[in-house]
N, C-alpha and C positions, 0 to 999 in steps of 0.2 A: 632679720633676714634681709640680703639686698635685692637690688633688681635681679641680678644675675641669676643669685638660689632660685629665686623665684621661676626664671625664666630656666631654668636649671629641671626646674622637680615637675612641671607641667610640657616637658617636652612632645612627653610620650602621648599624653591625652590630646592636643592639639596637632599632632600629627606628625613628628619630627622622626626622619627617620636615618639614623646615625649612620646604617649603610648604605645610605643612597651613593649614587656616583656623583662627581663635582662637575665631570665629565658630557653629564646631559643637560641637554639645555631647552629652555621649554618659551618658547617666543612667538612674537607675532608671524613669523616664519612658518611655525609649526600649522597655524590654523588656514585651514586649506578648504576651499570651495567647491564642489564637484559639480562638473553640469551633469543632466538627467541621463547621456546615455555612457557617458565615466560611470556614475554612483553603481546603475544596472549592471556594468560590465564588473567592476570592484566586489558587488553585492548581490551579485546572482539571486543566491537564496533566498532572500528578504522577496524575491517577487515572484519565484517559480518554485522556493521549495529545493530540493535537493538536486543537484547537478545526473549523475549518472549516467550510464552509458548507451539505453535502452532495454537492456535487460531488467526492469523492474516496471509494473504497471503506473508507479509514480515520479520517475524519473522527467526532471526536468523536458525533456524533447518531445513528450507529451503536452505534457503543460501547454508550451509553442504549440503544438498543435489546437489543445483545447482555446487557449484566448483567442483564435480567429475563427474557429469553428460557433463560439460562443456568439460572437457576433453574427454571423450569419442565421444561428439559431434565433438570436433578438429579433431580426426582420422575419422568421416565418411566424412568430407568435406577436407579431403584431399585425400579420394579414397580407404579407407582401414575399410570396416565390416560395412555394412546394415545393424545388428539388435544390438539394448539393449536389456539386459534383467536388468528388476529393480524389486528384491523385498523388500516391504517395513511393518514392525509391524508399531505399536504404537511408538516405541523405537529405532526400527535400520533398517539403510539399507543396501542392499547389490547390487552395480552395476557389472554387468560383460558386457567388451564390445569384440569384434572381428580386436581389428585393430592390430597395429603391435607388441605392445607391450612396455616397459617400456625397453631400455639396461637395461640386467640383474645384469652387474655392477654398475649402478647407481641406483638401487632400493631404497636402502635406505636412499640416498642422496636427491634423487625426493621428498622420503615423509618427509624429516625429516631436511633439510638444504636449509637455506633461500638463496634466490634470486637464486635457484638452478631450471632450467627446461630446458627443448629443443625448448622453442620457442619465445629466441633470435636470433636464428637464422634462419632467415622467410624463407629460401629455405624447411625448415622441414617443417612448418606452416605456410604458406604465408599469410593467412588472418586468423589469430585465437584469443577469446577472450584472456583467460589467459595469460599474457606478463611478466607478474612481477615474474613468480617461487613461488607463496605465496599461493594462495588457497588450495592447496593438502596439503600442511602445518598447514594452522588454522584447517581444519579437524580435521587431527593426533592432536593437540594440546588441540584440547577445547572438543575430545572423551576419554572417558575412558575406551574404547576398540577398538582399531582399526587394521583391517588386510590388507595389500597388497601385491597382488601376480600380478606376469608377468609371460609369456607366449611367447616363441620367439623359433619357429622353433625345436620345440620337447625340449627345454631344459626350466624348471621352477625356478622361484626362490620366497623364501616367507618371510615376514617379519610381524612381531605381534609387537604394542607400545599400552601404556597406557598412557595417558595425555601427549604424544609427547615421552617421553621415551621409547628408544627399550627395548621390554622384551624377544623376542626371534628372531633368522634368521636361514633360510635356505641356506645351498650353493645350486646352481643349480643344480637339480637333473630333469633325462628321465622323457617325460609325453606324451602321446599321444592327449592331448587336443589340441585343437588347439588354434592360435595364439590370443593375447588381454591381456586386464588389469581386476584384480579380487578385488574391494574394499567392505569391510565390515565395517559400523561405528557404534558406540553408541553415540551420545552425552551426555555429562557429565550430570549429573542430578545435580551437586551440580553448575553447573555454568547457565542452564537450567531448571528452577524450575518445576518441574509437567508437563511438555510435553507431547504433543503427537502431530505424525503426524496424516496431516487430510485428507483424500482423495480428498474432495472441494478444498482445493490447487494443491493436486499433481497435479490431472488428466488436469486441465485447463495447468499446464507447461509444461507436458511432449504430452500434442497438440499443443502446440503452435513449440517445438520442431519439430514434423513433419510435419509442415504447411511450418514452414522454412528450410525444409531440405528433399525435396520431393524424396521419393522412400528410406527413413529410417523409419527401424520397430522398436515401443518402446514396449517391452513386459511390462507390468507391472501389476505386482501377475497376471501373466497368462493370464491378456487380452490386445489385441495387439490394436496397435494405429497407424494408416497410415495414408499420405495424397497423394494424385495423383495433386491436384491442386493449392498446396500454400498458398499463399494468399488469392484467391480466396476462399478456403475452409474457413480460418481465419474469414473474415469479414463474411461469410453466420453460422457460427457457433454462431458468436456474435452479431450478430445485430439484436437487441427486435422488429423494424419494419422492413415492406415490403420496399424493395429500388425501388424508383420512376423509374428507367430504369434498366438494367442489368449491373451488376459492371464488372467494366474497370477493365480487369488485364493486365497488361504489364510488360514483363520482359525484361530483358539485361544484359548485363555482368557485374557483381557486383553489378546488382541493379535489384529489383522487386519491381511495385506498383500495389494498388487496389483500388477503391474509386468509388464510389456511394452517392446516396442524400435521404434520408427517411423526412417522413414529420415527424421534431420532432428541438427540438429547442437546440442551441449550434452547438460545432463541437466534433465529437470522432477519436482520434485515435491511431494505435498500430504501436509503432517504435524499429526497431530492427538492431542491429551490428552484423554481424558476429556471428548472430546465438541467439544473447544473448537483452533480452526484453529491453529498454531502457525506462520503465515508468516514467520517467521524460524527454525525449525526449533526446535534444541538438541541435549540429547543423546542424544532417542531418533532424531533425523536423522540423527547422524554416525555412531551405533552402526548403524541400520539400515544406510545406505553400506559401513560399513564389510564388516559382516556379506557382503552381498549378492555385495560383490566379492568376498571370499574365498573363498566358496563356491564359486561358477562358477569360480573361478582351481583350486579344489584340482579341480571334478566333471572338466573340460576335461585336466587334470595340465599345463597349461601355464602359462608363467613371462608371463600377460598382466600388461600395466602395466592398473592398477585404471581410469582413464581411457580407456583404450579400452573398458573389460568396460561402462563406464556411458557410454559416448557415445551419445545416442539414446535412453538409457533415460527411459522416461516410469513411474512409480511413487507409490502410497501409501502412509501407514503412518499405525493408530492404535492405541493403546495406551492400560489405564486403570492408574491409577498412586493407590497411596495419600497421602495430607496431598504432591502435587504442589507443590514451588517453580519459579515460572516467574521471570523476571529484571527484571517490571516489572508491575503490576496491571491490565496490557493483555492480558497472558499471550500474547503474541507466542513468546516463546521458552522451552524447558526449560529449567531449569537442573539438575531433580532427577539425581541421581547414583542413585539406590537407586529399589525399586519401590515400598516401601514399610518401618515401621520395623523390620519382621522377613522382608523379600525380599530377593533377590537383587539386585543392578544393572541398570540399566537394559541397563549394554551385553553382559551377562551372558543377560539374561534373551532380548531378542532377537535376538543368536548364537546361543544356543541351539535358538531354535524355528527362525529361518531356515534352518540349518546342517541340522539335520533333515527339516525339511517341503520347504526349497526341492530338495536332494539328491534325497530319496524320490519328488519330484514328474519329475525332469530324467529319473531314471533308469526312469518309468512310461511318459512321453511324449518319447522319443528323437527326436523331427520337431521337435518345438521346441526339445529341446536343439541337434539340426543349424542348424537356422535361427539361433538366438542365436549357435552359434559361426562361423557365416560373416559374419555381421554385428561381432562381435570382431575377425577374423582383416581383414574391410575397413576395420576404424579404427584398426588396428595399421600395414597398411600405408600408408592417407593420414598417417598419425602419422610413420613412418620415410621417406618422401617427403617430407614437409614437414620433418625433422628440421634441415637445411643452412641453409632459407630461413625458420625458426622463430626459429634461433638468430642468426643473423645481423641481422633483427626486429626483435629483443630488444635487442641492445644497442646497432643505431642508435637506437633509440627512447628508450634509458637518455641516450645519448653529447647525443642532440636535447634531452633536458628539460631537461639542465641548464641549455642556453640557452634554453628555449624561449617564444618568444613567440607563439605557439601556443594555451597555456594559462596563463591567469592565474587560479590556484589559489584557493579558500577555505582560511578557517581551520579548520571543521569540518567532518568527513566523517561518513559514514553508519556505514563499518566501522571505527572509533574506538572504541578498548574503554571509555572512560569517556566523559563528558561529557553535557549537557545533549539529554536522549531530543527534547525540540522541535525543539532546532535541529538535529539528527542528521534527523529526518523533514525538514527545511525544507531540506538540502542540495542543492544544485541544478547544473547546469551547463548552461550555455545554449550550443547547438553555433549559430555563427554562418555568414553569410557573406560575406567579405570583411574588409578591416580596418576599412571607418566603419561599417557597423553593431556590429560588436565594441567601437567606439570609444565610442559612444555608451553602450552598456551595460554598459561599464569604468566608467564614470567613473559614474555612481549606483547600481553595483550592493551589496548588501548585501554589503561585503567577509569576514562571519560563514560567511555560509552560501551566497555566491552565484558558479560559476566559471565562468568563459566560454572556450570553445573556438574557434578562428578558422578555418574552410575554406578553403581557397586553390582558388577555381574550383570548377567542378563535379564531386563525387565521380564516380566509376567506377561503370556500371550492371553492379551484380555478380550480374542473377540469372540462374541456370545455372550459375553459376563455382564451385569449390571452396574452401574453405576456404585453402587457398592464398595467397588475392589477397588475403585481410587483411592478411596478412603483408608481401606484395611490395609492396601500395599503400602509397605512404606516408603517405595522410591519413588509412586505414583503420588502418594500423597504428600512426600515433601515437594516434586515436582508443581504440582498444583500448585502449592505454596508459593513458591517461590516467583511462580509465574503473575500470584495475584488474580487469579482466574477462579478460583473457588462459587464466585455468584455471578457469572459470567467473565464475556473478556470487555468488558467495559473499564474494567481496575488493570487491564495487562499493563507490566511492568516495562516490558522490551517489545522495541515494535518488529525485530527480525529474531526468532527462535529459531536455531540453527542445527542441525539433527550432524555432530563432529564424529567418525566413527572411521574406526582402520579400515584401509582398503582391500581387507582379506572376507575372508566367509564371513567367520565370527562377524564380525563389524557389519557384515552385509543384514546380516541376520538381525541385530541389534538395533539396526536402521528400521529393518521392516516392524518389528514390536513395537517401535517409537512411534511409526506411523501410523500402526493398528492402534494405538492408544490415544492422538490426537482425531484419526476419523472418526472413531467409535463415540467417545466423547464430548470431543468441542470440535464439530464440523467447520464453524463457524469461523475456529480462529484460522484454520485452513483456506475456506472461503473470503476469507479476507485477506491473505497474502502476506500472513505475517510467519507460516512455518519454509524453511529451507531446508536442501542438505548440501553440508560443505562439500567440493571437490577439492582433494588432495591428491598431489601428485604417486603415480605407481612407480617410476625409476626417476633417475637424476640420473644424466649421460655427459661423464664431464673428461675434459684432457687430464689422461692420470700424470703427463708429463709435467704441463701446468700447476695441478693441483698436491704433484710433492713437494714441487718448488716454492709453493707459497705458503705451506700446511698452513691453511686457511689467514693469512696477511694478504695485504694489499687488493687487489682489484683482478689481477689476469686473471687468478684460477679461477674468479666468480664470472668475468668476461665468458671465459669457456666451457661453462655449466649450462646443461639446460636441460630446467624441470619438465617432466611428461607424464601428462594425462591420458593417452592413452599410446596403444600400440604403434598409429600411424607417428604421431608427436617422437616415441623413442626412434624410429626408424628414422626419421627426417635426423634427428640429431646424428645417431651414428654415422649417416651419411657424410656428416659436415664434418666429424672430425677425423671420420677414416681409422687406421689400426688401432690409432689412439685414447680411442674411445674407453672408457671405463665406467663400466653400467652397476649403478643399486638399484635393485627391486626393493621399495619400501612397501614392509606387512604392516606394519602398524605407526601410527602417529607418534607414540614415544619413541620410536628410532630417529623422527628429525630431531637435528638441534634444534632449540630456540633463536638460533640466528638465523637457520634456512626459515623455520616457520615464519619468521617476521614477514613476507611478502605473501605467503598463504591467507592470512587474517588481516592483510592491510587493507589500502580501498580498491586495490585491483583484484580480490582474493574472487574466485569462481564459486555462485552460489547457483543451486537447481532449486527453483520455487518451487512448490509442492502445490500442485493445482485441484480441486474436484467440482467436476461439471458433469453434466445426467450423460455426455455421451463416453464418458471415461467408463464407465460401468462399473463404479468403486463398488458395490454392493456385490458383484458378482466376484470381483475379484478377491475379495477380503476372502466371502467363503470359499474359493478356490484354494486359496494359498495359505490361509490362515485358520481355516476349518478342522473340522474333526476327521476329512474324508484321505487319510493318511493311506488308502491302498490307491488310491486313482492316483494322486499326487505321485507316490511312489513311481509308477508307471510312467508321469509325465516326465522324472529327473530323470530316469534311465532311457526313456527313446529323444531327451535335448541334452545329453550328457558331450562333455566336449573334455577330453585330455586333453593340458595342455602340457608343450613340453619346457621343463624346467630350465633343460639344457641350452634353449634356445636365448634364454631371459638372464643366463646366470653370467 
């Protein structure tokens, strides 16, 4: 054999690949250097997390908001200015805080030069989120107008940049203000499409800020936000039911918890670092869980499975941590193991306190201990009840997926230990009904990040029913399935569950069973902002001139199309095209093409978050609407009854 064969039969293994092009060329040309606010502007995501438009509580223009808010939270928790003031447009905001202020010779360096800030060195900020120098940077970076000004003992200093670029500075000049940091932002509209801030987000962050940061004022657009009790106030602001006893708050030195049991199924809760929400938890989550069950399992002396002691449990926990690792510069998640580089561990540290305070507290107040263990002792038994029709569940539902068409899976999920943090957030599942709307949204869906679920008829109206029927139902229970929610949503597969359903009754109706099955059940996933419903358009009002002439080629007849979500939306159209107008009312999903669908399910598709908070009244509403009380109901459809006329729409 010569060199050739040789070099012939080991192509493949060493990498040779016959259809490459000759065409590309791979040179010193290609390797390219980005400064820090190119990389930010290029790579958005890698620093804020997903772009978005403000309609979602984690959209990137949030973010911007939180990295200067964060700072300013650093100076009150190290003893310097009790109030924010935040005012906020649609467009920009503006924070001023009261602490010491920014050195007036590193102003610009703060905002505008990476790995650059004052708290590496933790005698300045012993316990503070921001560690990395980067936040106050993708600001200035991804805005296309930004100002910041310091304040330090009568002397100011001011600096203006536009997409991270300085456009103007001040040298220190006399002021009588007093001491703090002054930021002004715009986010860029060409890297942020259509934005706008929403108050539904702000207002829920900037309490949570003062829940954890007790005897700090947040002014915002002139109304003020206070808490006097922490924690304590956190869980009575958020929790949809009444708590079976009066919630345990306890604090300590770097550590505050709260926890209670409402009668509602799953577990909820809010975890926080140093100020800053960890909505994916970490490991002061799992340590606290963990802790919390033990305890109760040794105070009780009984051999409870840990999922019963936390069914119902609604709970908080924050803790401050020194030089904190979080598992992405979103700081969604812990990852710190230790408290800091001469403490104990995390799971150390709050076993420890729990173990003690939660114990010494049970054994003070034996009425709540009673109550918490009759509330264990009824989710042990619904637990050993459903034990036969659990298991059984389980693996028609395993035996189902193999074949199942049912679900037509993505390739990337949410709880994915590696991969790409965008497409992880853009993970989706669209619960359909029927098989041509499913059809429809198979065949151009983003097969990365987009799965689709298929209904077979109308779900089961599960409210009043137990836990149970998830099980025994079988669209319930391959749903669950598929979701990976079966022992919480700790394993959810898709971070956006999307409620896809014709824009007629039926459909209306379908939606509402969907939604009576994730409130009743997992509140939680609700609560966390992972359930939607798609908006699909009701007409398409397009030039029937146009659109014979093109039967569906080129570009005009789609130029003179336009989709409508509601009544006003058709009427605007008509107007624009005058006699020529040619109106479809679409009843159901399977009457669009798959071509129209493509911009319904793309990243400008219209989604309604599904929200529940105590002042929503979802309790009362559910047994309204969803009850057994069929003659009131009755009464309510006929005195809100509205004919509409067909004629008008046809």
């Amino acid at each position: 054999m010569n060199q050739d064969d040789i070099l012939s039969e080991n192509t493949e293994e060493i990498g040779y690949n016959p259809n490459a092009s000759a065409e590309v060329e791979y040179t010193e040309d290609n390797i390219v250097t980005l400064d820090w606010r190119e990389h930010i502007r290029r790579r958005p995501g890698m620093y804020i997390g997903k772009l978005g438009d403000g309609s979602n509580f984690d959209d990137g223009i949030y973010v911007l908001l939180k990295e200067v808010l964060d700072n300013s939270i650093d100076e009150y928790m190290m003893g310097y200015g009790k109030q924010i003031t935040v005012d906020v447009t649609e467009t920009t905001v503006t924070v001023r805080d009261y602490g010491r202020g920014i050195p007036l010779g590193k102003l610009i360096e703060v905002a505008s030069k990476m790995n650059t800030g004052g708290k590496y060195d933790s005698k300045a900020f012993k316990k503070s989120v921001g560690l990395n120098g980067v936040g106050i940077k993708a600001v200035n970076a991804l805005s296309s107008d930004f100002i910041i000004q310091s304040v330090r003992d009568g002397q100011a200093r001011r600096a203006v940049f536009c997409e991270g670029r300085l456009i103007s500075e001040e040298e220190p000049f006399a002021t009588d203000e007093p001491n703090g940091t002054y930021v002004n932002f715009t986010p860029d509209r060409t890297i942020f499409r259509d934005y706008a801030y929403r108050e539904e987000y702000i207002v829920p962050l900037f309490k949570n800020y003062t829940f954890l940061n007790t005897g700090l004022s947040i002014i915002y657009n002139g109304k003020r936000y206070h808490s006097r009790n922490g924690l304590l106030d956190l869980l009575r602001e958020n929790m949809t039911k009444e708590p079976l006893y009066p919630i345990i708050h306890l604090k300590g030195e770097d550590i505050e918890i709260a926890l209670t049991h409402a009668n509602q199924y799953g577990e909820e809760y809010y975890s926080f670092v140093n100020g800053q929400h960890t909505t994916q938890g970490g490991t002061h989550l799992a340590a606290f869980k963990e802790s919390v069950s033990r305890t109760l399992k040794d105070y009780f002396g009984r051999n409870f499975e840990y999922s019963d002691i936390r069914n119902g449990m609604i709970a908080a926990i924050a803790i401050k941590v020194e030089e904190p690792v979080f598992e992405s510069q979103t700081k969604t998640k812990l990852g710190s193991r230790d408290m800091g580089p001469d403490g104990p561990t995390v799971a150390k540290f709050i076993g420890d306190f729990v173990k003690k305070e939660l114990d010494n507290y049970l054994h003070k107040n034996l009425e709540t201990a009673e109550i918490i263990l009759k509330k264990v002792q009824e989710s042990e038994r619904e637990r050993k009840a459903m034990a036969g029709v659990t298991k059984l569940a389980r693996e028609r539902a395993k035996k189902v997926n193999l074949h199942n068409r049912k679900l037509l899976d993505c390739r990337v999920h949410l709880n994915d230990v590696k991969g790409d943090e965008e497409k992880k957030a853009a993970s989706s599942i669209f619960i359909t009904e029927g098989d041509s709307a499913a059809g429809s949204i198979t065949k151009i869906r983003n097969v990365e990040t987009q799965a689709v679920f298929s209904l077979r008829g109308k779900p089961l109206n599960s409210y009043g029913l137990t836990q149970k029927v998830v099980y025994e139902n079988e669209e319930f229970n391959l749903l669950q399935a598929a979701l990976n929610i079966e022992e919480g949503i700790d394993g959810l597969r898709y971070n956006n569950v999307i409620i896809a359903t014709d824009a007629d009754v039926d459909g209306m109706h379908i939606r509402l069973l969907m939604l009576t099955f994730f409130l009743q059940f997992f509140p939680d996933l609700v609560k966390k902002g992972h359930v939607y419903v798609l908006q699909t358009p009701l007409f398409r009002v397009r030039n029937r001139d146009t659109a014979r002439r093109s039967k569906g080629k080129g570009t005009k007849g789609k130029e003179e199309t336009y989709y409508c979500y509601t009544d006003e939306e058709r009427i605007a159209a008509i107007d624009k095209l005058g006699s020529k107008a040619e109106i479809t009312r679409f009843k159901g999903l399977g009457e669009i093409s798959p071509d129209e669908f493509r911009d319904f399910i793309g990243p400008d598709m219209r989604l309604d978050r599904v929200t529940l908070r105590k002042e929503d009244g979802v309790a009362e509403l559910l047994e309204f609407y969803m009850g057994k009380n069929t003659s009131e109901r009755q009464t309510f459809i006929i005195d809100n009854l509205v004919i509409e006329d067909d004629e008008a729409i046809s």
